[in-house]
N, C-alpha and C positions, 0 to 999 in steps of 0.2 A: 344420214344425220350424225355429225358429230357426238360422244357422251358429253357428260356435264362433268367436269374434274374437282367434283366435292370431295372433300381429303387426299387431292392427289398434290404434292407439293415438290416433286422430281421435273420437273423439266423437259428431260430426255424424254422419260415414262411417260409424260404430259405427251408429247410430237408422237412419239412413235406408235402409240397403245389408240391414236384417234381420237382422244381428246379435244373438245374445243378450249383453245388458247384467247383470252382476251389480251390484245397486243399493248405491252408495256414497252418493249426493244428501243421506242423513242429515246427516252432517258436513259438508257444504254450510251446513247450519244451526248445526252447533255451532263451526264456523269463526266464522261470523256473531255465533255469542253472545258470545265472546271479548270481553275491553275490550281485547286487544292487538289491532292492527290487521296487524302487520309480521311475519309468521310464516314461518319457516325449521323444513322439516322434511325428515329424512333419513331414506333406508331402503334398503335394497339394493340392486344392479342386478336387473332383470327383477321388481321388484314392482311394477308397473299407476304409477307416477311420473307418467309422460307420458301416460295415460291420465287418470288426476285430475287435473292443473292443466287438461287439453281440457274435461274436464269443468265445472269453475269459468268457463273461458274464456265457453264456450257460454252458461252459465246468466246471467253477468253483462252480457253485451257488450249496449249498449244498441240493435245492430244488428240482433239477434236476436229483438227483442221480439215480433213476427208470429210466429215459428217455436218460441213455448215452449209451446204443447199439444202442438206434434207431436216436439219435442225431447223435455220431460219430463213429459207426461201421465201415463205409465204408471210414474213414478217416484215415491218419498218427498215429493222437496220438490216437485215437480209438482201433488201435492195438498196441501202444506203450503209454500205460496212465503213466500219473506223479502221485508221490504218494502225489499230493496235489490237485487230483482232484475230484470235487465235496465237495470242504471241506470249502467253505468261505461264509458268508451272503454276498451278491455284492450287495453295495450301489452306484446307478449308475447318474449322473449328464448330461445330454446336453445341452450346452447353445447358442447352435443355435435359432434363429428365435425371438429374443428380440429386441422390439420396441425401438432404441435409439434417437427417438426423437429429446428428452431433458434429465437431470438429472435425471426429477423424471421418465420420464417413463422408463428410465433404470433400476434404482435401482428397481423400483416395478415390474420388468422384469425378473431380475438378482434373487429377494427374492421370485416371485413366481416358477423359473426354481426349486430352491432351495427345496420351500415347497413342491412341487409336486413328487420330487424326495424324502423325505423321506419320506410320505406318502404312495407312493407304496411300499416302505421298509418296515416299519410301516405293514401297511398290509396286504404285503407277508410273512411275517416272525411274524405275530402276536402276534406284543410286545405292551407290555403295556406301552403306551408314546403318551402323550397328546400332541399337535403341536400348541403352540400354535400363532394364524398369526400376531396379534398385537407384535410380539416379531423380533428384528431385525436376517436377516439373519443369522449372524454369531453365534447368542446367540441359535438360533434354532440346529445349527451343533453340539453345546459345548452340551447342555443339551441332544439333542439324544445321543452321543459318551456315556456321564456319562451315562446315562436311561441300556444304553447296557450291559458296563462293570457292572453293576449289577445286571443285568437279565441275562446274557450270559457272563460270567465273563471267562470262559472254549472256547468259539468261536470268532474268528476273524474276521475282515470286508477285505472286497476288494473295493478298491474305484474306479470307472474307470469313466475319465471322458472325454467325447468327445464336441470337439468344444470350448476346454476353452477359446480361444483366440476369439472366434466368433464376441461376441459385441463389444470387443475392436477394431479387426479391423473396423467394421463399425462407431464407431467414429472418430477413426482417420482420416475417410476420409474428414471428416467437423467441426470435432469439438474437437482439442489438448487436451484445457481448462477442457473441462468434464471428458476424458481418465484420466489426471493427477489428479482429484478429486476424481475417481473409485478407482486406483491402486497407488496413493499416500501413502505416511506413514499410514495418518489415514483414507484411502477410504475406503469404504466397501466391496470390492470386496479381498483386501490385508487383511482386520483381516476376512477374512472370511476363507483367505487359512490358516494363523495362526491360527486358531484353528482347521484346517484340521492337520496343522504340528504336535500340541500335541498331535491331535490321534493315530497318531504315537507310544506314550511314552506307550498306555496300551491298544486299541483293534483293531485300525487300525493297519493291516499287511502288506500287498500290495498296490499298487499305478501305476494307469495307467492313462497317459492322451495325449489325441491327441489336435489336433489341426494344424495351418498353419504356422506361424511363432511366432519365441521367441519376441515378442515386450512388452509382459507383463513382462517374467522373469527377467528382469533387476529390474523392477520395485518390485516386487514379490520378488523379492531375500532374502533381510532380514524376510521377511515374511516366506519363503518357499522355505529356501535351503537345500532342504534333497533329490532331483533329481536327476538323474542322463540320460542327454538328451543322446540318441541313435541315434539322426538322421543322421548323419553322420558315424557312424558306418558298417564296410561292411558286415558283417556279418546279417545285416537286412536288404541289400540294396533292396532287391527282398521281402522282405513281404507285401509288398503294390504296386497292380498296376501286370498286366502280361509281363511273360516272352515271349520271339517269342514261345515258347514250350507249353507252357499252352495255349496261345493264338489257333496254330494250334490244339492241343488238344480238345481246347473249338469246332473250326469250323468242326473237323470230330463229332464230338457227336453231332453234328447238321445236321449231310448229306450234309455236303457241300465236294463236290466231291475235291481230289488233283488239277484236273485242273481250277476250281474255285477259289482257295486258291492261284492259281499262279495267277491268274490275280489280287482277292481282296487284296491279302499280300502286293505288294509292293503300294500299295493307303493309305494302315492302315499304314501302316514303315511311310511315308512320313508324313503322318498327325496324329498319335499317339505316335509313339516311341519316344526314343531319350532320354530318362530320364536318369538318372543315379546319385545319391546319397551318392556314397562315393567314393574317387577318387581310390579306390582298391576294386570296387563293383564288379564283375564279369560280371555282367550283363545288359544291357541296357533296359528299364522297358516300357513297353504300360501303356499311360494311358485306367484303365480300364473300366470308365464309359464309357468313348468316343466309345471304339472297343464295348461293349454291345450296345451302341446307335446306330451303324453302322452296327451291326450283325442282329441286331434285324429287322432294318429296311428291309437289305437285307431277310434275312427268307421271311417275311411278304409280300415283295414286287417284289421280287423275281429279284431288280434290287438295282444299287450303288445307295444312297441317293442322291438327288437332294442337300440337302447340307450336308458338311461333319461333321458338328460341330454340336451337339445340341444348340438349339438358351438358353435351359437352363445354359448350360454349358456356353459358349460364355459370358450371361450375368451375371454369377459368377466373370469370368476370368476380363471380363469391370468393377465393379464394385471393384474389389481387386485394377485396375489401380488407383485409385482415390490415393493410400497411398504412389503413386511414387509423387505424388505433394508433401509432405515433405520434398524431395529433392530440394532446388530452385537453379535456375541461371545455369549458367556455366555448373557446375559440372554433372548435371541432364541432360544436353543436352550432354554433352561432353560421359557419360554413355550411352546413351540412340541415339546415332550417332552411337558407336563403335557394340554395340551390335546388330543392324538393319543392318549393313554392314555386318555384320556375322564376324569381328574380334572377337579374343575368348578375353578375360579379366582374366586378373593374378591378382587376387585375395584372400586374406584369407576369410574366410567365418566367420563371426560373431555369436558365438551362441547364442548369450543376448546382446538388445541394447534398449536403452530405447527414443523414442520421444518425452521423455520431454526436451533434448537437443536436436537441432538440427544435421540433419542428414549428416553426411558425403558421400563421394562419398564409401567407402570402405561398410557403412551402407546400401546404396541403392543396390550395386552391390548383397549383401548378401539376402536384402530382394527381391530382382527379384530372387533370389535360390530359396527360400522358397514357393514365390507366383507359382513357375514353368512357371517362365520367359526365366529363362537361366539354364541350368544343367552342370553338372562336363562331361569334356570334354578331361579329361586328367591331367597332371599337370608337373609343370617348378618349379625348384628350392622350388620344395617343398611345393608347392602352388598348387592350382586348376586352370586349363583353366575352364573357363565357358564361353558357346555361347548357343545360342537360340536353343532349343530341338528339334522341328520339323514346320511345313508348317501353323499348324492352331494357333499357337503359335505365327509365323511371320506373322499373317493378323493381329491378337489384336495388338500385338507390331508394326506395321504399320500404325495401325488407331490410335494408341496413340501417334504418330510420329506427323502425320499427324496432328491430336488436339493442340499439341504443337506448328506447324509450323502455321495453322490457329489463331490460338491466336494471333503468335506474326506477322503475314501480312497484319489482318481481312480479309482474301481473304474468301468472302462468296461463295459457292460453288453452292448452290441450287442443284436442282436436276442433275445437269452435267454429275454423275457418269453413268445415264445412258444411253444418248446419248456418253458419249464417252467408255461404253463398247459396243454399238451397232454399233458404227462406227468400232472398233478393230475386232470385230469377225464376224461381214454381211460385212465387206467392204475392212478391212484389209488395214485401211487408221488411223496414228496415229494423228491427226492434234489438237482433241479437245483434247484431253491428252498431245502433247505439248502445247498446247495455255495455260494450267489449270496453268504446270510448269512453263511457262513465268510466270505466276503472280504471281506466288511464291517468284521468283528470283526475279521481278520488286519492290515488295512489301518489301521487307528484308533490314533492315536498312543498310547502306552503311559500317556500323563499318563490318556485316556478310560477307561481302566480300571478309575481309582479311583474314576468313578461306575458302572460297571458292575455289573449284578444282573440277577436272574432276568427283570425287568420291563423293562430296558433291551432283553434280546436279543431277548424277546418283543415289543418295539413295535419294532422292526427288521421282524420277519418279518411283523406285523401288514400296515404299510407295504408292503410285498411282495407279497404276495399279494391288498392291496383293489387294486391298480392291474392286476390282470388280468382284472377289470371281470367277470367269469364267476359271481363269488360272491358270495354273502351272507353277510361275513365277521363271525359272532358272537366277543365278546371278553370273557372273563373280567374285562378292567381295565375294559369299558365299562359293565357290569352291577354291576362288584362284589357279586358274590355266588357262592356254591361254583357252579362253573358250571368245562368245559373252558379250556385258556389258549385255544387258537385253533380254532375249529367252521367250517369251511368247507361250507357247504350251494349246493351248485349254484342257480340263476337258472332257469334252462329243464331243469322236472324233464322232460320230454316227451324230452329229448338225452341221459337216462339215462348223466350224469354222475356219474363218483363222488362221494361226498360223505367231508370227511377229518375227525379229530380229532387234536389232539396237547395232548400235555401238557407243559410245558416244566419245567427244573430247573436251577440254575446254581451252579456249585461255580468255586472260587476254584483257583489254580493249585495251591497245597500243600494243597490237599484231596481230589486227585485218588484218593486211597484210599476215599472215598468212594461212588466210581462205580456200582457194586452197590446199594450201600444208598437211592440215590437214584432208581438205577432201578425197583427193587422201587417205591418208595416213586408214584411218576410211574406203573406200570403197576396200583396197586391204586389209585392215582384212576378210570384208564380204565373199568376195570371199573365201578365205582358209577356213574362217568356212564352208563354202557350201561344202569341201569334207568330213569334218566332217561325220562318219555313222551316228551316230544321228540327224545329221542334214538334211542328205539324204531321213532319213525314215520318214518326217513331208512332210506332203501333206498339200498345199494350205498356202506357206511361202511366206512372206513378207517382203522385209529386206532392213532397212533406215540407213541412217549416219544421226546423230545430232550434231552441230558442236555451242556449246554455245561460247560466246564471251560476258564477262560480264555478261548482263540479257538476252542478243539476241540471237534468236534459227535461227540453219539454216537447215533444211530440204531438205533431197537429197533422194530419193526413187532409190535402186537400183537393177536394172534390171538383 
């Protein structure tokens, strides 16, 4: 039996070490069929990125040519090769994992990703070309491209470069100022791709580069407009990231039995799927580190993870949130309200935007695509629906809900969350988790009232309760359909947890006469959910009316 190649993202290491490979090599060729040469394609963190461009690397590098039966025999284009392969020097770039500081440790960041990278060129390819480091980045690219065209005046480069966007995003999340000084007119990061663009005119041939979102290429543009972005394109909707097909593929060449895979399958749909990429993509995509993270564990452990998210992964996704603060005010809340509710959002999707103006709402919306906040959901009038892709997705975007809502209450929380997830699931009493929401609604300035309603209070408590990671929190707004407002179903039915329902109602302050009549009204839904099958088949339920009146909660457990 094959391993599972969780964090292995080499290629070679992948083939040689025994690894099972889920076969991408197809679009190897329809890369190839392309009249664009110059391709920019974006997709989330932890979708196989850095695993595809190794794989390109491999298949082209004209060093490799001895090693393509035992690289890609057992692969697509292995038995269907292109007549351009093994034919290119691959000059290859990452610029992941650069210290942004400040100014300078960027740039001296940015110019060592640089030197390092033609030096293994350099070396691999045994050219005569002195490097030298006292020489700025860009002047370093111009004199190797020349050094070439005159030693290899007959051979062509492939440039592939992964994580271009890296450092950028990690400035933006603190620091605008420095980002527009990189990727400005005359930052170094912009004549850096300028004399990428001339190499173009005589030995650069090909161009590939990944990354997460267009935030550079606005900027870049006069720099380095010879691209041609894919991401949106459906015909690569499925190159990155598994299909349900490949997935169940992956779990039989591991011995995992069919009726294992009916239980594991729909845990991975709910907290991995969901993706989708082009609004005529065919197919809806697993992320794929996550289901490696989850497979893996299971093999090893021979049980579901304890948690479902890699705590790696998680603090990627935490850390991209920092670039929705770009958005301020309103706009950012008013986005970031619709999308936790599970409304979808009609949208055009942006493919170049630049933060050196400030962001729009249509800006943000497009950058939660990219981050894989929200994915294509369909489309209206010729537009894209996007709504939140899956379960682990809505815990990030719930704590970042939440951050928001803390900010602007100062409601300190301390460690609350866990007495009131031990109250929900030993006692099956929701009191400290209303009291948390009281302070929320007490705390909110009086102007926030005038948008308040039923659905506001409800995606408060939503947020609440998905961040105590214990449940499976179903939602009336996410379903739209007669359905409970909040269904909390325990994770680990074996811990004989309770499981809760509530129904929510929300009356305005001079309506408080009201109260009764709302109650009734909130306790005769409970009921009808109770014939609900699904409702029937949850052992050890609990089901309350909450009946808000202004900031006042009123609590009715019923029987």
């Amino acid at each position: 039996m094959k391993k599972l190649p969780y964090g292995i993202s080499n290629y070679e290491e992948l083939i040689e070490e025994g690894y099972y490979y889920i076969d991408k090599t197809m679009y190897i060729e329809k890369l190839e069929s392309l009249a664009e040469k110059r391709i920019i394609f974006l997709r989330p963190r932890k979708f196989g990125k850095t695993l595809f461009t190794s794989t390109l690397e491999n298949y082209y590098d004209i060093k490799k040519e001895q090693k393509f039966q035992s690289l890609f025999g057992e692969t697509y284009i292995g038995k269907n090769p292109t007549k351009l392969k093994n034919s290119y020097y691959i000059l290859k770039f990452n610029f992941s994992g650069i210290d942004t500081s400040n100014t300078e440790t960027t740039i001296n960041g940015f110019k060592s990703k640089v030197i390092s990278s033609i030096k293994m060129f350099v070396e691999k390819y045994e050219l005569d070309f002195y490097i030298n480091e006292e020489d700025e980045p860009e002047n370093i690219l111009d004199n190797l491209i020349k050094a070439f065209n005159i030693q290899k005046s007959e051979q062509k480069i492939y440039v592939i470069i992964d994580e271009y966007d890296h450092f950028a995003n990690e400035l933006l999340g603190f620091n605008t100022d420095q980002f527009k000084n990189l990727v400005s007119k005359n930052g170094k990061v912009r004549k850096w791709y300028e004399i990428l663009k001339e190499g173009t005119e005589s030995v650069v041939d090909r161009i590939f580069i990944t990354g997460v979102a267009p935030i550079t290429l606005d900027s870049l543009t006069s720099g380095f407009n010879i691209s041609s972005d894919k991401t949106q394109d459906e015909r690569f909707n499925e190159m990155m990231g598994f299909t349900v097909n490949e997935l169940k593929e992956l779990m039989t060449r591991q011995g995992i039995t069919k009726e294992e895979q009916e239980k594991l399958l729909p845990i991975m749909k709910e907290n991995y799927d969901g993706y989708k990429f082009a609004v005529y993509g065919k197919e809806k995509m697993y992320n794929s580190n996550m289901c490696l993270y989850f497979l893996n564990s299971y093999t090893e452990l021979k049980r579901i993870p304890e948690r479902i998210i890699d705590v790696n992964i998680a603090s990627d996704y935490s850390k991209l949130g920092k670039m929705l603060d770009l958005c301020k005010g309103e706009e950012r809340e008013k986005v970031i309200e619709k999308t936790v509710s599970g409304e979808g959002i009609v949208s055009e999707i942006r493919e170049k935007f630049n933060p050196a103006i400030e962001f729009t709402e249509t800006d943000l919306v497009s950058m939660l695509f990219y981050l894989g906040y929200l994915t294509i959901d369909g489309e209206e009038v010729g537009y894209p629906i996007l709504k939140i892709p899956n379960n682990v997705m809505k815990e990030i975007y719930s704590d970042y809900f939440l951050r928001i809502l803390r900010d602007e209450t100062k409601v300190d929380i301390g460690e609350n969350y866990t007495e009131i997830a031990r109250e929900l699931a030993i006692e099956g009493k929701i009191d400290k988790a209303i009291e948390l929401l009281g302070k929320y609604l007490k705390n909110l300035s009086n102007r926030d009232y005038i948008k308040f309603d039923e659905k506001y209070v409800k995606l408060i408590f939503y947020c609440i309760v998905m961040n105590l990671k214990i449940y499976r929190v179903k939602s009336e707004m996410e379903v739209q359909r007669k359905y409970p407002d909040i269904l909390l179903i325990p994770r680990d039915i074996s811990k004989n947890y309770k499981g809760i329902m509530i129904e929510f109602k929300y009356l305005k302050k001079e309506e408080k006469d009201r109260l009764k009549e709302k109650q009734e009204e909130a306790k005769k839904q409970i009921k009808e959910y109770m014939n609900f099958e699904e409702i029937k088949e949850l052992k050890n339920l609990n089901s309350y009316t909450v009946i808000a009146v202004n900031d006042e909660l009123y609590i009715e457990k019923i029987i």
